[in-house]
N, C-alpha and C positions, 0 to 999 in steps of 0.2 A: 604825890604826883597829881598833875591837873589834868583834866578831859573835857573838852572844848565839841559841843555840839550843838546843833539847831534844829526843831523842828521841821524849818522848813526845808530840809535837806532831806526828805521823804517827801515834797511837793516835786520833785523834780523828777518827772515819769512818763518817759521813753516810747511807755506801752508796753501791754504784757507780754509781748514778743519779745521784747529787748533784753539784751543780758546784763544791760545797767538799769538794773531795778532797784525800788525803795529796800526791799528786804536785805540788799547787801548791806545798809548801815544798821539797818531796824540788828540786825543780825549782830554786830558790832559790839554793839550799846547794850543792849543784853545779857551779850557774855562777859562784857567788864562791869557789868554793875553786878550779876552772879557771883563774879570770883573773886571782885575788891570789896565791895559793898562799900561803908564809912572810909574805909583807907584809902578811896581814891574822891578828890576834889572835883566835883564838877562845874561846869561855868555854861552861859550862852555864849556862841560866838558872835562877835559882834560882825557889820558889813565893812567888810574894805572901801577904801575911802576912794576915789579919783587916782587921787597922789602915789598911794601904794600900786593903784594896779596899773600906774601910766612907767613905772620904776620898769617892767618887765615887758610891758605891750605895749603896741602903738596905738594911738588916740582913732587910728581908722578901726581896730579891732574891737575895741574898748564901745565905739559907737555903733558898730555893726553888729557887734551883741544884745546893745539897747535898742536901737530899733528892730532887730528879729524876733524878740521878745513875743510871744504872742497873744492874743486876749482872752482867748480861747483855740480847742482846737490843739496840733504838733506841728512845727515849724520845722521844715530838713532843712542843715546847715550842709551836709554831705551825706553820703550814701550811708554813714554810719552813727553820726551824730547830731543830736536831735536835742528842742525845745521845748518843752511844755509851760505852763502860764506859771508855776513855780523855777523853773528851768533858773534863771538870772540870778532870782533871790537868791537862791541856795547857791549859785557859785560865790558870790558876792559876800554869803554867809562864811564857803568855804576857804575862802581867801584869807577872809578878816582875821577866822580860828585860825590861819598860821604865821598870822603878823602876830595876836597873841600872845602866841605859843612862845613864840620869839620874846616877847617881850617880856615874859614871865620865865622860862630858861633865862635871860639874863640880866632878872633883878632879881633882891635881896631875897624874895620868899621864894622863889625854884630854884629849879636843878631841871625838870626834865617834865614833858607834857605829852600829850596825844591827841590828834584832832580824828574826832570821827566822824567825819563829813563825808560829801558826794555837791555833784560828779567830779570825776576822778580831773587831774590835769597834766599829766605830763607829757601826752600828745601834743597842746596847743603850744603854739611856738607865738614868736613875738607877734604876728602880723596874721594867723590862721586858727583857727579854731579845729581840731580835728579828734579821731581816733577814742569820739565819745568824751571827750574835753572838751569845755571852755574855756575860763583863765588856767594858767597855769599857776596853780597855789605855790607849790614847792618854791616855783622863780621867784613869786612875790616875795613872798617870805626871805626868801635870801638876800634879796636886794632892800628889803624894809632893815634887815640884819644891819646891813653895810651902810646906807645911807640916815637910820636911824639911831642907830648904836654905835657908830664908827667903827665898827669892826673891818680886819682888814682880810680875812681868809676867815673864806665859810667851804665847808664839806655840804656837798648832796650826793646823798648812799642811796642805792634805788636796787631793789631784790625784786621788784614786780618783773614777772612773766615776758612782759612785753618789755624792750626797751625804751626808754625816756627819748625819744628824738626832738622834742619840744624841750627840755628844758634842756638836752644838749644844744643845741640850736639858739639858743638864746646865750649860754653861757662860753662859748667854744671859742671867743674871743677875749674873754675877763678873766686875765692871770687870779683875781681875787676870789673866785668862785672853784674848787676843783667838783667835778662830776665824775661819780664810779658806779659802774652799773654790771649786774648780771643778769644774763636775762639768755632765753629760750633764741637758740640760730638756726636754720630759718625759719620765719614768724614775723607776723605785722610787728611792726612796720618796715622792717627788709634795712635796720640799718643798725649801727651797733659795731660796727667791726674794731678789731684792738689797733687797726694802723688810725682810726678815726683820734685823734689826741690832740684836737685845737691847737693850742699854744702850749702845749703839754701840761694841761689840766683837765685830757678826758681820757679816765681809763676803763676801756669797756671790754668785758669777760661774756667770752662766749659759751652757752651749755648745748649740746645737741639734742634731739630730740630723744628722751628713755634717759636723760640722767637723772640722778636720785642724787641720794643725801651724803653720799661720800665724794663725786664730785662737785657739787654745790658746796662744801662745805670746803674743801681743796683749793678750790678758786678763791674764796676768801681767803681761808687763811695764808700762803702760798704768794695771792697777788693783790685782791683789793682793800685789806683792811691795813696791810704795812703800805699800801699807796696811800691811805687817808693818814696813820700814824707819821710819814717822812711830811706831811702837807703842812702839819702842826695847825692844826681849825682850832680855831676860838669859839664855832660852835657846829653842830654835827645836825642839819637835816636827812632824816629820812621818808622817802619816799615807799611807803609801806604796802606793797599790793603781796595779795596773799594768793593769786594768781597760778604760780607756779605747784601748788599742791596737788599730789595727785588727783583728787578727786575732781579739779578743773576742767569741764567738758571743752573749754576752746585752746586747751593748749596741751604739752607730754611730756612735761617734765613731770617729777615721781619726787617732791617733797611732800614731808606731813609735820606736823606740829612742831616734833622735837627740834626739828632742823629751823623753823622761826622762833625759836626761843636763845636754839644755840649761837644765833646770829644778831637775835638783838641784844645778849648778855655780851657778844664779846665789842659790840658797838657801846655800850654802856660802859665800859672796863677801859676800852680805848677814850672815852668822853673825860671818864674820872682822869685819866694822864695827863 
């Protein structure tokens, strides 16, 4: 497997207040170099291009991130998301890792990748920036899929905590895109609900607050992983926040390890069909 990371994806720092700090990737990269060592491929990720991130954003966003950019100093885009003078890079970085990723899942030497970057994106929608995102990586990624690979159905699986309203929002009118998401109800950002279904390609599974690993695991099995299996994807992004684990001081749902293993084994097992 391949693992796609940058430097400068630790330049991108909020401040030590902030709960989107460098150590969340530092953290990352770590524990997969600890537990794979030689058996897993590393790479630099490379920056996303114009072309890739104008696929998912609008050129007023795309430029309103380049001039917020700062020289020095943190730059507030909103009351929760924030700039520093690595800030761009490293999205720019995070992006490119999942054009990539894409590109190596679907030629001859892969099967299957991991991008461990920052900041996170599936807050930002086509035209906003928010919820501690900037681009939205996953979107890119999905639409570099489609418009560079011709592919015609892509899956985005999203188990982070918070729900993806950014890249529902982006996708919730593109039969070729399905989005399925579980996520913490109520909880920023207040949307997420199952009558929400685009064009009947968003299906969104709601957990209350104090559920744990039996009904997290229920909802997949149950509703969201036979909604990507009937979708038939030609390739399967996931939107990986580790968020919902008990030990999460901003959020109450009560998963722990087993239950992220048991969920991207059975995403791996649904990829192999």
């Amino acid at each position: 497997m391949l693992a796609l990371t940058h430097p400068v994806c630790l330049a991108h720092d909020p401040g030590p207040a902030h709960p989107e700090h460098p150590d969340r990737v530092r953290a990352v990269v770590d524990a997969l170099r600890d537990a794979f060592g030689e058996r897993l491929s590393w790479a630099e990720a490379p920056r996303a291009t114009r072309e890739q991130l104008l696929r998912a954003h609008t050129r007023r966003l795309v430029g309103e991130l380049e001039r917020a950019s700062p020289a020095s100093g943190i730059h507030r885009l909103d009351a929760d998301t924030l700039m520093s003078p690595g800030s761009l890079e490293a999205s720019l970085r995070a992006s490119g890792a999942v054009c990539a990723a894409v590109d190596w899942a679907l030629g001859a030497a892969g099967r299957r990748a991991f991008c461990a970057v920052r900041p996170p994106g599936h807050h930002s929608n086509a035209d906003q920036a928010s919820g501690f995102c900037l681009h939205n990586q996953i979107a890119v990624g999905a639409r570099h899929a489609l418009a560079a690979h011709g592919l015609a159905r892509v899956a985005i699986v999203d188990f982070d905590v918070h729900h993806g309203n950014g890249t529902q929002s982006i996708f919730d009118r593109d039969p070729a895109v399905l989005f399925v998401s579980s996520h913490q109800s109520p909880l920023y950002p207040g949307s997420g609900r199952p009558d929400e279904i685009g064009v009947g390609n968003i299906v969104n599974g709601e957990l209350p607050p104090g559920s744990g690993s039996e009904a997290f695991r229920a909802l997949w099995r149950e509703c969201l992983l036979p909604a990507v299996d009937a979708f038939r994807p030609e390739l399967i992004l996931v939107s990986a926040g580790f968020d919902a684990h008990r030990l999460d001081p901003l959020a109450d749902l009560n998963l722990g390890a087993p239950d992220y293993v048991w969920v991207t084994r059975e995403l791996v097992a649904l990829s192999e069909r």
